[in-house]
C-alpha positions in Angstrom: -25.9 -14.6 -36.7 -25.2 -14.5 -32.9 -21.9 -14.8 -31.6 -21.7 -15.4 -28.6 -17.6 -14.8 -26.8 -16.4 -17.0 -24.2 -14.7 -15.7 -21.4 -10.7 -14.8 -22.0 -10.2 -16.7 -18.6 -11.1 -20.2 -17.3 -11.0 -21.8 -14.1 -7.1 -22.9 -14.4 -6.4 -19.3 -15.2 -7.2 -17.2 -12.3 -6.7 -13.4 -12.7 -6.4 -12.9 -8.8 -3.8 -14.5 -6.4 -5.3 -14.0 -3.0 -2.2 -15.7 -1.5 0.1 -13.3 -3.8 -1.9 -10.1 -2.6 -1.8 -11.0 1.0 1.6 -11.3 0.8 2.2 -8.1 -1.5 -0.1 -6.3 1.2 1.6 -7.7 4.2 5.4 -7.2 3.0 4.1 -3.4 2.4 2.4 -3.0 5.9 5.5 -4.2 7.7 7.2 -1.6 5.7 4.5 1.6 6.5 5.0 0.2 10.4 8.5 0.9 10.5 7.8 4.5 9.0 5.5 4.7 11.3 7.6 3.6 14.1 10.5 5.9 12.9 8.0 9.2 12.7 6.9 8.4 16.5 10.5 8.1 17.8 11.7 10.9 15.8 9.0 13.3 16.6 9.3 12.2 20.1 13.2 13.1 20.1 13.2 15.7 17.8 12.5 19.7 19.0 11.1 20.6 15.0 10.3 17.1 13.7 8.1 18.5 11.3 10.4 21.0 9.4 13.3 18.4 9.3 14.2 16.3 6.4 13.1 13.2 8.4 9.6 14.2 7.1 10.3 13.4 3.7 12.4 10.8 4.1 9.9 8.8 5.6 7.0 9.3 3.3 9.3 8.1 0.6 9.9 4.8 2.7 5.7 4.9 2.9 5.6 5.2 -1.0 8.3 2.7 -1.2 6.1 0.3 0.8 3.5 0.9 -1.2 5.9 -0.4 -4.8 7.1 -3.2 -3.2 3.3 -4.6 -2.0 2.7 -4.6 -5.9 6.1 -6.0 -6.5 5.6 -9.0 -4.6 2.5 -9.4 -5.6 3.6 -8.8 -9.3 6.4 -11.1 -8.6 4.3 -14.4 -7.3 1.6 -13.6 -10.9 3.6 -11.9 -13.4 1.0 -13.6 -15.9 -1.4 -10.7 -14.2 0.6 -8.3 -12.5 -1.3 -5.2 -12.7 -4.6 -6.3 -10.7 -2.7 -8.2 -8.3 -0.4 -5.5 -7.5 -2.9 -2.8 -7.6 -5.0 -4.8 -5.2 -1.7 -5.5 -2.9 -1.0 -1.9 -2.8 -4.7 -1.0 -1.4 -4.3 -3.8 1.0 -1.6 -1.9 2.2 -3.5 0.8 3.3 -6.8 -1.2 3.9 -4.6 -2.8 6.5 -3.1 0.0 7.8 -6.2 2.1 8.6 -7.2 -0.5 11.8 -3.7 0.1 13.3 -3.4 3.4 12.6 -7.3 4.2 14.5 -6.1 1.5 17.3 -2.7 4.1 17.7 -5.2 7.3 17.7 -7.4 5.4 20.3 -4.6 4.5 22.8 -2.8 8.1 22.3 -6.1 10.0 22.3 -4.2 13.4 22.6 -6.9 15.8 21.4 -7.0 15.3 17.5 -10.6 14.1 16.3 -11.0 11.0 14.4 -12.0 12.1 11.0 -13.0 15.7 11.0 -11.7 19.1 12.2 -7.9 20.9 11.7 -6.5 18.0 13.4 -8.1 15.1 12.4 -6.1 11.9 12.8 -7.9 10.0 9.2 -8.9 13.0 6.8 -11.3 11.7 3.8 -8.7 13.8 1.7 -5.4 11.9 2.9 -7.4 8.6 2.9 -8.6 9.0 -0.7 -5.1 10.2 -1.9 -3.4 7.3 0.0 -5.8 4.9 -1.8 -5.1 6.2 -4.7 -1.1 6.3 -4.3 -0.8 3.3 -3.4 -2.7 1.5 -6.0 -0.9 3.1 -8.9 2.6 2.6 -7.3 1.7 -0.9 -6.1 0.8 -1.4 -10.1 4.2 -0.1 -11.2 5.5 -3.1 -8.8 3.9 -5.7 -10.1 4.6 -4.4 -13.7 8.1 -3.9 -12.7 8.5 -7.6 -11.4 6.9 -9.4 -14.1 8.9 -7.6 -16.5 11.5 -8.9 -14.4 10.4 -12.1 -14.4 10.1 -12.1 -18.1 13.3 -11.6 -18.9 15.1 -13.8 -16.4 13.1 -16.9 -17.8 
């Protein structure tokens, strides 16, 4: 006897919400920019930027943006939260890479691209960033359709 499982999804039951992730992705970016913005301005103003508490405080808000690209995400699909926000929490970063090398080409102040002491993108920060945000971007989504669940 062969048996012979159909799919646990059909075609009116999409797993992925392209529209949900792009926004996910996007709402986190805008987030990471501000960080970003803050660390320039800080760094710029600031005699020991990089012992201060302003160091931390901003990689939290990264991480932050990061949970609420999956929270969004999660929000929109809370039928399928955890690939949607896991997806929206890489996109995050996907996204971020392009600006972040189009800032390092227009600064150009000495630091290599990807390799040496000072390297701008190391593969270590990239693959840990990558890996952050796609489990805290899951934790958004999970954390919004829980949400969701409970308010319906």
């Amino acid at each position: 006897m062969n048996v012979i499982s159909e799919p646990a999804s059909t075609d009116n039951q999409k797993i992925l919400s392209w529209p949900s992730i792009t926004r996910g992705a996007l709402a986190g970016l805008a987030i990471v920019v501000v960080a970003a913005i803050a660390r320039a301005v800080l760094n710029h103003q600031m005699d020991d930027f990089k012992k201060s508490i302003w160091v931390y405080l901003l990689f939290v808000l990264v991480l932050v943006g990061y949970f609420v690209a999956g929270y969004v995400a999660g929000r929109a699909r809370p039928d399928t939260p955890l690939a949607n926000g896991a997806l929206a929490g890489l996109g995050t970063v996907v996204l971020w890479i392009p600006i972040r090398v189009v800032i390092w080409a227009i600064r150009e102040d000495g630091h290599a691209l990807l390799k040496g002491n000072q390297a701008i993108l190391r593969p270590g920060q990239i693959f840990g960033a990558l890996v952050i945000s796609t489990a805290l971007g899951m934790v958004g989504a999970l954390i919004a359709a829980r949400r969701s669940r409970t308010t319906t």
